[in-house]
Backbone atoms as SQL, in Angstrom:
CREATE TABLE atoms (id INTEGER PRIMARY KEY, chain TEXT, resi INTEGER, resn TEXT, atom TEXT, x REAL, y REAL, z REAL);
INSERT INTO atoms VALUES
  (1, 'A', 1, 'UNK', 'N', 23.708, 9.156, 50.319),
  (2, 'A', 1, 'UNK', 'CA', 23.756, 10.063, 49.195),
  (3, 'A', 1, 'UNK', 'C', 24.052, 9.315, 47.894),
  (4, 'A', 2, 'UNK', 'N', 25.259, 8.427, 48.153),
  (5, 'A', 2, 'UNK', 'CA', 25.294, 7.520, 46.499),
  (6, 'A', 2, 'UNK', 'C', 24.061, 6.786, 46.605),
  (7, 'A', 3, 'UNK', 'N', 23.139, 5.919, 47.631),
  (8, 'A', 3, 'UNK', 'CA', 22.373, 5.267, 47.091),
  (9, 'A', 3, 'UNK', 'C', 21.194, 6.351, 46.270),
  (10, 'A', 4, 'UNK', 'N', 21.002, 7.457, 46.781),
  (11, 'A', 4, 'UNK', 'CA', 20.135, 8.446, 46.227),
  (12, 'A', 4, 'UNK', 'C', 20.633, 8.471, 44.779),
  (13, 'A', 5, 'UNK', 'N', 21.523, 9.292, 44.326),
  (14, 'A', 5, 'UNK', 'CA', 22.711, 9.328, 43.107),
  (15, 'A', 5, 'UNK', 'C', 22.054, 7.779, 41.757),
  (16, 'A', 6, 'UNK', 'N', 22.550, 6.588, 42.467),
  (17, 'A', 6, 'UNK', 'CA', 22.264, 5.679, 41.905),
  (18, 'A', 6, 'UNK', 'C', 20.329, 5.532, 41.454),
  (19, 'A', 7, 'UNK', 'N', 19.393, 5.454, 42.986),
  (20, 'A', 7, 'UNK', 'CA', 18.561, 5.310, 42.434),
  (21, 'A', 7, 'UNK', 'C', 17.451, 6.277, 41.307),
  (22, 'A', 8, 'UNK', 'N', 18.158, 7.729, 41.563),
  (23, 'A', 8, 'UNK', 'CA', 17.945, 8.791, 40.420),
  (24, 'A', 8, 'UNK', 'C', 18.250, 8.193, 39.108),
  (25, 'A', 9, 'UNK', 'N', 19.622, 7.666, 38.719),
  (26, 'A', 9, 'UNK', 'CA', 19.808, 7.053, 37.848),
  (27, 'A', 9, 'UNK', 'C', 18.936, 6.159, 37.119),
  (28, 'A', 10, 'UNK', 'N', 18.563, 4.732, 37.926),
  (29, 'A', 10, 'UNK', 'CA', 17.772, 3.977, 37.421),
  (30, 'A', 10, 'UNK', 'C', 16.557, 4.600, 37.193),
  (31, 'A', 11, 'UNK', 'N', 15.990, 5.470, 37.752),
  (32, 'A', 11, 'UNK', 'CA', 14.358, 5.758, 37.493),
  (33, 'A', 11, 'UNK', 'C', 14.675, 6.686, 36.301),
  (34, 'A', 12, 'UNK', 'N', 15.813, 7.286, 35.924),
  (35, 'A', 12, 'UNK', 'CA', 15.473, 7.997, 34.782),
  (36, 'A', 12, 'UNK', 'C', 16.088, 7.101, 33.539),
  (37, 'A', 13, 'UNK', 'N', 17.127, 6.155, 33.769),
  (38, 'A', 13, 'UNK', 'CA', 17.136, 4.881, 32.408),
  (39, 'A', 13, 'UNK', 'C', 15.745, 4.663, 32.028),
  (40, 'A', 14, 'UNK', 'N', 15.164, 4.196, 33.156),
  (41, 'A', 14, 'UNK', 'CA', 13.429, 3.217, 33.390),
  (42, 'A', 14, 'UNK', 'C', 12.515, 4.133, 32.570),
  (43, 'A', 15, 'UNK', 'N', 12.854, 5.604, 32.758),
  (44, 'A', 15, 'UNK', 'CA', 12.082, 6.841, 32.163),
  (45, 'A', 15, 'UNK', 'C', 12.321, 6.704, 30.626),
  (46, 'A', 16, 'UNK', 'N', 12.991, 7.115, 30.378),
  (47, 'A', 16, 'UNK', 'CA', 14.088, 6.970, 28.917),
  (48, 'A', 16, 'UNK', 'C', 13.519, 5.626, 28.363),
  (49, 'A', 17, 'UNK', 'N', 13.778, 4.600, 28.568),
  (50, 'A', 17, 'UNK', 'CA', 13.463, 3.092, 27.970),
  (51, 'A', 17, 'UNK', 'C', 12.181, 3.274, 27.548),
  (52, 'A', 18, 'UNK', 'N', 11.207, 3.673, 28.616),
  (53, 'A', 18, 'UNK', 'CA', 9.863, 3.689, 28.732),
  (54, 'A', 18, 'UNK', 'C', 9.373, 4.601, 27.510),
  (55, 'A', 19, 'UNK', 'N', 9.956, 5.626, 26.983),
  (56, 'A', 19, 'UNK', 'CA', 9.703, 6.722, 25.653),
  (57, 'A', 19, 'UNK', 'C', 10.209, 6.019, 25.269),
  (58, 'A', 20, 'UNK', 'N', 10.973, 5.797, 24.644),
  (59, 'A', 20, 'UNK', 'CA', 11.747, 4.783, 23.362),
  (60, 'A', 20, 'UNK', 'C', 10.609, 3.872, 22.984),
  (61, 'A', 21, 'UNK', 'N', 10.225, 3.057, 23.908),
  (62, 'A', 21, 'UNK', 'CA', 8.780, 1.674, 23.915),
  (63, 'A', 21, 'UNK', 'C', 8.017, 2.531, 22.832),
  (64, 'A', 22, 'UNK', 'N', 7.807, 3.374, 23.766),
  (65, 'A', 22, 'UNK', 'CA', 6.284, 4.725, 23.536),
  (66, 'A', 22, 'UNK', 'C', 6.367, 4.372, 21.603),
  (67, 'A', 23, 'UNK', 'N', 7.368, 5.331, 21.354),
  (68, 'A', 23, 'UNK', 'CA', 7.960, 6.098, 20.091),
  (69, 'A', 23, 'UNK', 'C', 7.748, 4.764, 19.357),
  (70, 'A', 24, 'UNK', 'N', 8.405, 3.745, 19.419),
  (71, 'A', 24, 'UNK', 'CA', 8.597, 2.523, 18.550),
  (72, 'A', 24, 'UNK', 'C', 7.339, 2.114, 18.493),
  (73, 'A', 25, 'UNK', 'N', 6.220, 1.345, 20.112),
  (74, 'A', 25, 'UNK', 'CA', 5.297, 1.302, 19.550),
  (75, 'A', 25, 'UNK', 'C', 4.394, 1.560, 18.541),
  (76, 'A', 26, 'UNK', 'N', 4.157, 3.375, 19.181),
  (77, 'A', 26, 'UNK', 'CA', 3.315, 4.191, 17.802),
  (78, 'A', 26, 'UNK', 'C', 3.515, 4.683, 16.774),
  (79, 'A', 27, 'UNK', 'N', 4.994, 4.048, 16.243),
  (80, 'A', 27, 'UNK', 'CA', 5.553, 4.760, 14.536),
  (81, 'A', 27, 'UNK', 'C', 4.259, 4.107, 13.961),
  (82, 'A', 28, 'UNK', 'N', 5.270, 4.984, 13.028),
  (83, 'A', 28, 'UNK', 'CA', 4.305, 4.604, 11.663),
  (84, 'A', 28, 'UNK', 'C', 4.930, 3.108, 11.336),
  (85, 'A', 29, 'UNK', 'N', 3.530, 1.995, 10.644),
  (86, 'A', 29, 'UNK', 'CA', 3.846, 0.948, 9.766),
  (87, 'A', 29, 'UNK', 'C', 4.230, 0.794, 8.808),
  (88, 'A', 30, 'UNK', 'N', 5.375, 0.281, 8.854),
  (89, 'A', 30, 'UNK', 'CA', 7.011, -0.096, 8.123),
  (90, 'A', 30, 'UNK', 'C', 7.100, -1.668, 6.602),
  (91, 'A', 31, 'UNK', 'N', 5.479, -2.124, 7.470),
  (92, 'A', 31, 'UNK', 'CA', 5.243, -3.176, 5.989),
  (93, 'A', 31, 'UNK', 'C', 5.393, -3.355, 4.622),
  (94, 'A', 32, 'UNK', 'N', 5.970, -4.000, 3.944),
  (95, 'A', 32, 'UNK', 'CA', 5.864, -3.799, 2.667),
  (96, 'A', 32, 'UNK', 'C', 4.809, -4.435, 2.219),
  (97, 'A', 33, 'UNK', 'N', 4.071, -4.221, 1.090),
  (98, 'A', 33, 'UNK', 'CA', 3.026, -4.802, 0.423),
  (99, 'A', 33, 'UNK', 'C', 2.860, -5.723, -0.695),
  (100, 'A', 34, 'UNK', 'N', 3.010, -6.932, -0.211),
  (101, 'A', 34, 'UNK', 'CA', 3.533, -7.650, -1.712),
  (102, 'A', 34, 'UNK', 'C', 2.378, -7.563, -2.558),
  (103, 'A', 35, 'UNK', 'N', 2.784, -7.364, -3.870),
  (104, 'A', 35, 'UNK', 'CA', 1.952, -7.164, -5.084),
  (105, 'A', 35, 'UNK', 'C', 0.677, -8.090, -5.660),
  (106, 'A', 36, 'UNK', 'N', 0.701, -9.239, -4.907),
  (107, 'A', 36, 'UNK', 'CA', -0.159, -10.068, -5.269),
  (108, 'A', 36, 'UNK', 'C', -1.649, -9.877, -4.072),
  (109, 'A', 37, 'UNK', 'N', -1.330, -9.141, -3.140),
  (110, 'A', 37, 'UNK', 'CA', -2.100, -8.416, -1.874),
  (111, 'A', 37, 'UNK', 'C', -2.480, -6.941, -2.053),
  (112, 'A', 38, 'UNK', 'N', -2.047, -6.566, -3.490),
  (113, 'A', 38, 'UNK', 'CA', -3.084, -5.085, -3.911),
  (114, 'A', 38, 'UNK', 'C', -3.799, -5.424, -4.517),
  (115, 'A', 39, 'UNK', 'N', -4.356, -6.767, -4.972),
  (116, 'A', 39, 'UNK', 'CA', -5.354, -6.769, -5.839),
  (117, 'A', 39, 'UNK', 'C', -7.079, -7.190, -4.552),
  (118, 'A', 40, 'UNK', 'N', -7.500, -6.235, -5.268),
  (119, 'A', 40, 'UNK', 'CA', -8.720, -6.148, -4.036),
  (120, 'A', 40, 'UNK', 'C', -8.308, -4.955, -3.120),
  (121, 'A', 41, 'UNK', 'N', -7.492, -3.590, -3.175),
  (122, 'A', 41, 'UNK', 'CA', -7.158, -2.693, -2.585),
  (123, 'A', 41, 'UNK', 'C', -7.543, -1.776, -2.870),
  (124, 'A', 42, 'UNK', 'N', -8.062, -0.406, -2.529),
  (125, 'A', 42, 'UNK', 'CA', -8.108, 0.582, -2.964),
  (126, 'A', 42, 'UNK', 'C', -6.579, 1.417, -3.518),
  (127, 'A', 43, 'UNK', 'N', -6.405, 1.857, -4.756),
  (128, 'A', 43, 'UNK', 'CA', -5.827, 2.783, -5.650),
  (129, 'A', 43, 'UNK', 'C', -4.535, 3.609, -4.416),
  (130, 'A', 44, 'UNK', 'N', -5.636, 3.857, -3.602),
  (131, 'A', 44, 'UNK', 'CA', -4.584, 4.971, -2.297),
  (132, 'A', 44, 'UNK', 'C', -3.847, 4.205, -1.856),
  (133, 'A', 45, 'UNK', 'N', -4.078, 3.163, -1.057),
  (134, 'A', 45, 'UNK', 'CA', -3.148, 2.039, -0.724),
  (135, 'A', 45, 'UNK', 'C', -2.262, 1.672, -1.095),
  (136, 'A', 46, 'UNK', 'N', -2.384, 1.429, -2.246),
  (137, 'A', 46, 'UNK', 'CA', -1.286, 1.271, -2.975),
  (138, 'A', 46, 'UNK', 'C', -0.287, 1.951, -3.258),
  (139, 'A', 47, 'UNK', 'N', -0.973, 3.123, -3.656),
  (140, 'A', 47, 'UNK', 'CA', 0.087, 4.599, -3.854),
  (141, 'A', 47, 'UNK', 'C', 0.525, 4.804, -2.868),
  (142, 'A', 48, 'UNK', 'N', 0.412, 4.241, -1.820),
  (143, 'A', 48, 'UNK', 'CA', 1.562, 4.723, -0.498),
  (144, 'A', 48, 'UNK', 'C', 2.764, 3.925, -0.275),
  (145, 'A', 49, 'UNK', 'N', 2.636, 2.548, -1.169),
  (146, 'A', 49, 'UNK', 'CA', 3.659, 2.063, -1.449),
  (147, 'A', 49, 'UNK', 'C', 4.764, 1.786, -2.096),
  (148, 'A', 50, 'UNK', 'N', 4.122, 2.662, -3.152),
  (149, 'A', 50, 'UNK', 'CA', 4.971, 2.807, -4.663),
  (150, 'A', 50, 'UNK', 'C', 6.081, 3.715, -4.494),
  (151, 'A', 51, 'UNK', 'N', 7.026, 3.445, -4.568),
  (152, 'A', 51, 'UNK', 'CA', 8.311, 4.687, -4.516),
  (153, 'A', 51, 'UNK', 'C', 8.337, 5.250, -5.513),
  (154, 'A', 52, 'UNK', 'N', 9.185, 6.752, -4.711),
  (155, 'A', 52, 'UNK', 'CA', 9.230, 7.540, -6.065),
  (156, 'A', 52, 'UNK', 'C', 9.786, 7.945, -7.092),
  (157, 'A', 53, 'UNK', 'N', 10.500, 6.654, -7.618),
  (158, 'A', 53, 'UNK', 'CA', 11.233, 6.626, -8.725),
  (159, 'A', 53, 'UNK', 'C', 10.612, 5.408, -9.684),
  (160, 'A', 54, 'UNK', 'N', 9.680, 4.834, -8.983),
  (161, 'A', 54, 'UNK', 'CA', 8.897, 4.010, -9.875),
  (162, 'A', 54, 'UNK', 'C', 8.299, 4.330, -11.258),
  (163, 'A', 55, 'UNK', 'N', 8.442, 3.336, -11.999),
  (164, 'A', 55, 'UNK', 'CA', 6.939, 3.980, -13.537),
  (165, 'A', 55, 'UNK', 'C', 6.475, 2.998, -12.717),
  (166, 'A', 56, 'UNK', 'N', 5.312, 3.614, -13.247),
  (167, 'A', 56, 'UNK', 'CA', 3.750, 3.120, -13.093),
  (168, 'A', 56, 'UNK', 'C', 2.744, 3.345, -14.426),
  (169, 'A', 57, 'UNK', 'N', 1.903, 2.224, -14.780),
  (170, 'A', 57, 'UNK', 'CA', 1.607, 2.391, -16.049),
  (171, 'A', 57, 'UNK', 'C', 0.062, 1.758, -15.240),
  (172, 'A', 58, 'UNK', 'N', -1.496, 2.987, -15.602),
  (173, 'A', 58, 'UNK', 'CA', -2.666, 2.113, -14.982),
  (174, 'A', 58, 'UNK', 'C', -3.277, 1.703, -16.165),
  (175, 'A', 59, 'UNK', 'N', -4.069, 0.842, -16.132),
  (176, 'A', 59, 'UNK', 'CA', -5.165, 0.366, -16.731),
  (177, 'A', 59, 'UNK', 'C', -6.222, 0.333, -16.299),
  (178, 'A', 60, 'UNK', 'N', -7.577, 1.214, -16.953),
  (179, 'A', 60, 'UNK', 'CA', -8.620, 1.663, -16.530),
  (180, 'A', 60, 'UNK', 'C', -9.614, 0.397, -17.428),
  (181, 'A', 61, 'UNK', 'N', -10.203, -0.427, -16.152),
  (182, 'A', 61, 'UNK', 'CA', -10.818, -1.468, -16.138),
  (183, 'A', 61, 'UNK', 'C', -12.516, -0.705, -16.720),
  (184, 'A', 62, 'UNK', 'N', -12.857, -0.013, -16.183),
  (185, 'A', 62, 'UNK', 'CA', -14.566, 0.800, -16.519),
  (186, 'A', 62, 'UNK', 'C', -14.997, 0.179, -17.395),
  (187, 'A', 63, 'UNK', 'N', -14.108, -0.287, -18.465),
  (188, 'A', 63, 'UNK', 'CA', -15.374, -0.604, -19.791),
  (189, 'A', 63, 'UNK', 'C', -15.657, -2.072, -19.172),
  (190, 'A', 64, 'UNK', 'N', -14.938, -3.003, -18.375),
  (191, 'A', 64, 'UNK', 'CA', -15.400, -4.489, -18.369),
  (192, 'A', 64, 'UNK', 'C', -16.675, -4.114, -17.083),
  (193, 'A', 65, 'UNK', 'N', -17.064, -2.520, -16.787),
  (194, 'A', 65, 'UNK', 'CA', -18.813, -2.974, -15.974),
  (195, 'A', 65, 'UNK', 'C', -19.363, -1.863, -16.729),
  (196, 'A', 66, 'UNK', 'N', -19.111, -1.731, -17.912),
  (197, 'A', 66, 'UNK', 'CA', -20.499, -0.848, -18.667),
  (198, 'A', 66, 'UNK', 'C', -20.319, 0.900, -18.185),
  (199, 'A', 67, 'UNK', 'N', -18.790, 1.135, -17.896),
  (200, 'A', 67, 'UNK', 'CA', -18.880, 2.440, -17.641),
  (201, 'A', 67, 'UNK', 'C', -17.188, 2.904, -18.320),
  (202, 'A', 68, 'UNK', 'N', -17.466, 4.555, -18.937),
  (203, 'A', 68, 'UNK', 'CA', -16.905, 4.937, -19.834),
  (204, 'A', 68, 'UNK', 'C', -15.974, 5.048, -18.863),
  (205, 'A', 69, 'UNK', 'N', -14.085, 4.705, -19.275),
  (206, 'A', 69, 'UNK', 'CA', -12.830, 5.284, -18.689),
  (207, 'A', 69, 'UNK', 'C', -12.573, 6.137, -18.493),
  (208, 'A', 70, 'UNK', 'N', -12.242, 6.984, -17.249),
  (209, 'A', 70, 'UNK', 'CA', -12.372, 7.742, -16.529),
  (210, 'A', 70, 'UNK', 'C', -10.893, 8.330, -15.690),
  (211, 'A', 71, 'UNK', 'N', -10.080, 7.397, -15.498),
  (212, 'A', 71, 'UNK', 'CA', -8.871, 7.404, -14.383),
  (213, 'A', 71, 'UNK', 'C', -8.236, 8.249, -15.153),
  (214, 'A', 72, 'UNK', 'N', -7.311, 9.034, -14.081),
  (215, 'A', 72, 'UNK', 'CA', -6.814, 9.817, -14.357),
  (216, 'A', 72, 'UNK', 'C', -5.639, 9.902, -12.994),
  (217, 'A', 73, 'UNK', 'N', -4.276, 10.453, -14.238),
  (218, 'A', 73, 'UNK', 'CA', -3.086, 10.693, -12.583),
  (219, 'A', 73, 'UNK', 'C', -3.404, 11.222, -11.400),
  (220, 'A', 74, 'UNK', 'N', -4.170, 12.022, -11.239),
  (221, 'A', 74, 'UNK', 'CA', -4.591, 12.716, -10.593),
  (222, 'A', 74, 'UNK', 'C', -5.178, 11.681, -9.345),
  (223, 'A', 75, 'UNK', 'N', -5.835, 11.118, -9.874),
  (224, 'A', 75, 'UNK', 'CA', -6.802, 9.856, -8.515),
  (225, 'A', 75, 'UNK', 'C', -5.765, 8.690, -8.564),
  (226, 'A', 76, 'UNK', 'N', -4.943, 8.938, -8.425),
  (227, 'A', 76, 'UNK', 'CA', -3.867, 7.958, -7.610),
  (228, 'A', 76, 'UNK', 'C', -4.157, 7.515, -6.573),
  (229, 'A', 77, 'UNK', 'N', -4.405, 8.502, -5.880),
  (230, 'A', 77, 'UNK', 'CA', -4.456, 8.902, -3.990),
  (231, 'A', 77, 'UNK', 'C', -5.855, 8.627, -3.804),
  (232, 'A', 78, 'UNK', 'N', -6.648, 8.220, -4.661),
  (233, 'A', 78, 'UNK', 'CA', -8.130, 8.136, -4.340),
  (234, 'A', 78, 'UNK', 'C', -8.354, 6.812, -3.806),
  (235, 'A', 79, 'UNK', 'N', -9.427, 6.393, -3.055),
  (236, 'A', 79, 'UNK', 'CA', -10.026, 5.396, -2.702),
  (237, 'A', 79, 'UNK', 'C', -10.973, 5.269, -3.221),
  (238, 'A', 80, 'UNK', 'N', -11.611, 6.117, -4.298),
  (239, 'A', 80, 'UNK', 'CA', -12.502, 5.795, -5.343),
  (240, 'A', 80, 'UNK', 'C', -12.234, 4.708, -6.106),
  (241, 'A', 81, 'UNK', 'N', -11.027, 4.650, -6.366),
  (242, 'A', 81, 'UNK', 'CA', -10.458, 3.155, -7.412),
  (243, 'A', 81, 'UNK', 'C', -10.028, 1.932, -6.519),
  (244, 'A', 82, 'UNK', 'N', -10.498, 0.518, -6.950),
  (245, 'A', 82, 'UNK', 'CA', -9.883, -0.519, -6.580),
  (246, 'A', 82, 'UNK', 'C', -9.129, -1.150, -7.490),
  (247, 'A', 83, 'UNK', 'N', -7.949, -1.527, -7.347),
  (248, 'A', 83, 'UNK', 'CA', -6.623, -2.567, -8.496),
  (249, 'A', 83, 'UNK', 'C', -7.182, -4.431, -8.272),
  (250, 'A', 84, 'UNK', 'N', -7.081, -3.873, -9.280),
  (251, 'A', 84, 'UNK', 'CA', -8.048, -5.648, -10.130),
  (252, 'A', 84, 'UNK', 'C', -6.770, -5.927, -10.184),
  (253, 'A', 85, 'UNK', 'N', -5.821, -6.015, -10.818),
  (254, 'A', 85, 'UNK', 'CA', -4.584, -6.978, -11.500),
  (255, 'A', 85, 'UNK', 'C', -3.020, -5.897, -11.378),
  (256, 'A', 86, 'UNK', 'N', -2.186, -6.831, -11.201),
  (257, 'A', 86, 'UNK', 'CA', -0.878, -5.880, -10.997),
  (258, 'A', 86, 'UNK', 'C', -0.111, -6.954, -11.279),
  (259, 'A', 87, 'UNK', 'N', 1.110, -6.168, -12.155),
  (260, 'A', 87, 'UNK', 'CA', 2.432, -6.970, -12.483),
  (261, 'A', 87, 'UNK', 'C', 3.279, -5.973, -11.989),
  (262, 'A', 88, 'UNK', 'N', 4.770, -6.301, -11.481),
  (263, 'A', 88, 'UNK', 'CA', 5.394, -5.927, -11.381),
  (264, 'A', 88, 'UNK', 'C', 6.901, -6.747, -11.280),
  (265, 'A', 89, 'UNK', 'N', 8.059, -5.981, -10.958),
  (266, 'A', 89, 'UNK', 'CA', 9.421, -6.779, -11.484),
  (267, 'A', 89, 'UNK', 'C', 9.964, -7.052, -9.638),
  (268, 'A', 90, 'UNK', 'N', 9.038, -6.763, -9.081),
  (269, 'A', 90, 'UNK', 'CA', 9.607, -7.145, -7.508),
  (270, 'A', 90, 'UNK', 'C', 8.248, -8.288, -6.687),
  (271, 'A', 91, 'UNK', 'N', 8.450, -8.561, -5.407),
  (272, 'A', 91, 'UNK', 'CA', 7.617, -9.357, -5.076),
  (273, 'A', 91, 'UNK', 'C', 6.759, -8.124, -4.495),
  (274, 'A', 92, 'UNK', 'N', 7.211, -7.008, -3.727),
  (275, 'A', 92, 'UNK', 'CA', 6.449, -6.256, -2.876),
  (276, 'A', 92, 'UNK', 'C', 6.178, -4.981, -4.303),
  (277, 'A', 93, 'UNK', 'N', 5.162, -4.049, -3.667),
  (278, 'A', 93, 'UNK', 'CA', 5.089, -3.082, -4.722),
  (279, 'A', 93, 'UNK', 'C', 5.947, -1.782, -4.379),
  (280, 'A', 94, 'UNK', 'N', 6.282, -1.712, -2.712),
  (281, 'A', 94, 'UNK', 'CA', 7.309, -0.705, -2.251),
  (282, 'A', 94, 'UNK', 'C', 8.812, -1.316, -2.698),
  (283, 'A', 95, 'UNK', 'N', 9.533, -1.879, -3.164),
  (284, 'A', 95, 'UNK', 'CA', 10.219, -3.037, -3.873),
  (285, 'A', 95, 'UNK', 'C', 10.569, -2.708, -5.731),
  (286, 'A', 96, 'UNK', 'N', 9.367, -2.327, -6.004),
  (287, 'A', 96, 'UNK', 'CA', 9.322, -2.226, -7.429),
  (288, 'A', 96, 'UNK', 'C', 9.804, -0.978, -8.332),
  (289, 'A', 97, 'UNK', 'N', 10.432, -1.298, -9.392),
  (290, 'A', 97, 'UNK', 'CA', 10.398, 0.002, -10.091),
  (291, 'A', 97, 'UNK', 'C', 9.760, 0.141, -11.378),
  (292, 'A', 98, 'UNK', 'N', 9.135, -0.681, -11.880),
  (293, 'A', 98, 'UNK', 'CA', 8.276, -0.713, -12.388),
  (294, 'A', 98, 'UNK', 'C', 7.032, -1.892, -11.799),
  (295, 'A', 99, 'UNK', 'N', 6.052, -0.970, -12.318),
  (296, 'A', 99, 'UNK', 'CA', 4.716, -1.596, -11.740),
  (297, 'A', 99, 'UNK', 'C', 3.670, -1.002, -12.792),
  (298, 'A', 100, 'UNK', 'N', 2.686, -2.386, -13.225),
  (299, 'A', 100, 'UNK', 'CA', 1.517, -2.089, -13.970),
  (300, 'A', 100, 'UNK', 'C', 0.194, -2.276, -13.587),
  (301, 'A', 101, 'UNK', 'N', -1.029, -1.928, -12.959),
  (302, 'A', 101, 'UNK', 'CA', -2.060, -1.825, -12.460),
  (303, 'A', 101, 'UNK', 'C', -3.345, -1.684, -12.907),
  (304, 'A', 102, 'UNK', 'N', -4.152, -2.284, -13.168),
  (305, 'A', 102, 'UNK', 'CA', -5.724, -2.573, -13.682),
  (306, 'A', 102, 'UNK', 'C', -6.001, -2.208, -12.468),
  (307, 'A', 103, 'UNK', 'N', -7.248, -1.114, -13.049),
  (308, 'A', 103, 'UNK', 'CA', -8.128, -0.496, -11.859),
  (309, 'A', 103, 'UNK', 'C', -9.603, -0.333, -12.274),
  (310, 'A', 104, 'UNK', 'N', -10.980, -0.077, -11.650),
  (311, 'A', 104, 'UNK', 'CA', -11.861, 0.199, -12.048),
  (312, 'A', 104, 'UNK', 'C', -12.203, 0.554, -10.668),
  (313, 'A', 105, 'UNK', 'N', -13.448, 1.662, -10.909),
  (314, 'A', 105, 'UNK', 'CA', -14.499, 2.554, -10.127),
  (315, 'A', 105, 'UNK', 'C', -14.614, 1.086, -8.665),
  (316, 'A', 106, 'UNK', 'N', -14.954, 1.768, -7.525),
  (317, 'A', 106, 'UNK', 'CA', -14.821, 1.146, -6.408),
  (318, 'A', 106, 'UNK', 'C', -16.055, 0.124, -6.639),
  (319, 'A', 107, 'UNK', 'N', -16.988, 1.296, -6.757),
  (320, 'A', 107, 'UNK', 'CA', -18.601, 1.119, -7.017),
  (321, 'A', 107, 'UNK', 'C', -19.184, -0.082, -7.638),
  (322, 'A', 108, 'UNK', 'N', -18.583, 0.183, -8.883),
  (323, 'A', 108, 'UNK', 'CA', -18.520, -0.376, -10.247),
  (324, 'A', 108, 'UNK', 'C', -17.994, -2.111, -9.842),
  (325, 'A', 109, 'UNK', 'N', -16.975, -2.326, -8.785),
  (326, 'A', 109, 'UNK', 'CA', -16.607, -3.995, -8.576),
  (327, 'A', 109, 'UNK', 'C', -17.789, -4.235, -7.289),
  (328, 'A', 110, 'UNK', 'N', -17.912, -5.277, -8.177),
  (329, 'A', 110, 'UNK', 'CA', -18.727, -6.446, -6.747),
  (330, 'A', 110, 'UNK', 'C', -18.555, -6.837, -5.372),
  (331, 'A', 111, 'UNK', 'N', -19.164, -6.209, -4.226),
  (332, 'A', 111, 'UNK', 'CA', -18.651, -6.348, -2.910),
  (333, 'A', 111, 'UNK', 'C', -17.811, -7.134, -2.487),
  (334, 'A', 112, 'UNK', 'N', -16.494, -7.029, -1.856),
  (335, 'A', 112, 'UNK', 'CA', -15.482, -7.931, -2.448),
  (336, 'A', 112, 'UNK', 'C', -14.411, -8.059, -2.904),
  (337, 'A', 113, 'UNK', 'N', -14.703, -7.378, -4.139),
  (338, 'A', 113, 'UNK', 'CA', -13.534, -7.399, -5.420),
  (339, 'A', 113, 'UNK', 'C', -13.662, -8.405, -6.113),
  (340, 'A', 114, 'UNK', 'N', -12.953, -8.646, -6.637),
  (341, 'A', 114, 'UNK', 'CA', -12.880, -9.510, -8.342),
  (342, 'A', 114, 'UNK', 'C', -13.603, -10.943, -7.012),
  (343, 'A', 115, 'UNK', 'N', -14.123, -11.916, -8.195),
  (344, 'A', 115, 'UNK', 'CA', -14.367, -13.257, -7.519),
  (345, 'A', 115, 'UNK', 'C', -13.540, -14.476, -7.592),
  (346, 'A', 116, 'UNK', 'N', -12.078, -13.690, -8.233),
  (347, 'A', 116, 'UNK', 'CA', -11.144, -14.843, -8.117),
  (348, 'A', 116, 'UNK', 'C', -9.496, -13.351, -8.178),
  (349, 'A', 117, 'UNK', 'N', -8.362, -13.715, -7.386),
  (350, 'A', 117, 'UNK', 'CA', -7.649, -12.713, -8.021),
  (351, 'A', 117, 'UNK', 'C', -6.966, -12.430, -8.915),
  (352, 'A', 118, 'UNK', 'N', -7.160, -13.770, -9.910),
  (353, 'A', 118, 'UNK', 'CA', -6.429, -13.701, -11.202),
  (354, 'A', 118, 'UNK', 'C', -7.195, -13.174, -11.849),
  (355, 'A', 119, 'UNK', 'N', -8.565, -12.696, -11.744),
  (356, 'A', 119, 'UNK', 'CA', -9.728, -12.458, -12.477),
  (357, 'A', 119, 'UNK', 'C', -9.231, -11.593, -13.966),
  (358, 'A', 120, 'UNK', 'N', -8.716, -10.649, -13.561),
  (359, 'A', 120, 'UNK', 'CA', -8.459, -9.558, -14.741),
  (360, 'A', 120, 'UNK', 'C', -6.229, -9.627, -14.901),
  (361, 'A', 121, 'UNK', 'N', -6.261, -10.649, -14.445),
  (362, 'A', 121, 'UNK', 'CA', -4.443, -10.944, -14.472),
  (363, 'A', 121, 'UNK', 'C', -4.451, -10.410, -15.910),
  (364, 'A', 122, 'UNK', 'N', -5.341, -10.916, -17.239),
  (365, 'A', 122, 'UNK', 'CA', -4.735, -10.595, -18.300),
  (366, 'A', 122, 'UNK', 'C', -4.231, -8.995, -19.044),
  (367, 'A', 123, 'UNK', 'N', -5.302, -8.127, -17.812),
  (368, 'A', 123, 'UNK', 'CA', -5.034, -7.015, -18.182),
  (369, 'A', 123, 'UNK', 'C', -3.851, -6.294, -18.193),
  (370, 'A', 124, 'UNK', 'N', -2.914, -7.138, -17.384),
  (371, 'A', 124, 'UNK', 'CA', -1.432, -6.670, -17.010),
  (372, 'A', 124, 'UNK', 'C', -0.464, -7.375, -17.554),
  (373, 'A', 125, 'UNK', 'N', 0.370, -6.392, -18.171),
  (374, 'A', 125, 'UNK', 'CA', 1.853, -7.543, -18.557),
  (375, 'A', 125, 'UNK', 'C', 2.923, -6.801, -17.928),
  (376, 'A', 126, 'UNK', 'N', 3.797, -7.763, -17.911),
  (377, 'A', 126, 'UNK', 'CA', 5.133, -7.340, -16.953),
  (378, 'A', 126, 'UNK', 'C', 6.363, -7.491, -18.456),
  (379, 'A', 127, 'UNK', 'N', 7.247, -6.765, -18.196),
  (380, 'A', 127, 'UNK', 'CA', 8.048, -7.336, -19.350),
  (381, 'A', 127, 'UNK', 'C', 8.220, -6.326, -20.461);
């Protein structure tokens, strides 16, 4: 009867451990995004990293491919926009409380993204 007792025990630790694995495996990803790795990202991406006490200040890139500025708060969350250039006062952008962002139409950048990632650095100042 105790060995019964006992081995009930272990198979339900073994049970228990085994959900815990589960749960931890499939959370959600906990990464931070360092700021020099949103450039070439879509707009949404980013915004999932930005906390919400951050400023955020964008810069609507459109006029450097021949198309009128367009962005708006609203398309934060869009994957319509890719971030050309970002400054910010932390290394990660979930990190930051202020953050500044050059963006233009997805379309509109060259398969890719910029062809270097300092490409449009000047559009951003930190400071």
């Amino acid at each position: 009867m105790e060995d019964r007792l006992r081995m009930r025990r272990i198979v339900m630790a073994a049970a228990i451990l085994g959900a815990s694995l589960v749960v931890v495996a499939c959370g959600p990803s906990t990464r931070d995004l360092p700021a020099q790795d949103a450039v070439g990202t879509p707009m949404s991406t980013v915004d999932e990293h930005i906390s919400p006490g951050a400023r955020v200040s964008i810069v609507d890139l459109s006029a450097e491919f021949d198309l009128e500025p367009s962005f708006t708060d609203a398309q934060r969350t869009s994957d319509r926009w890719m971030v050309l250039a970002v400054c910010s006062d932390h290394e990660t952008i979930d990190g930051s409380t202020e953050i500044q962002l050059a963006v233009a139409p997805r379309d509109a950048v060259p398969e890719g993204g910029p062809a270097r990632s300092d490409e449009f650095a000047d559009a951003v100042h930190c400071g």
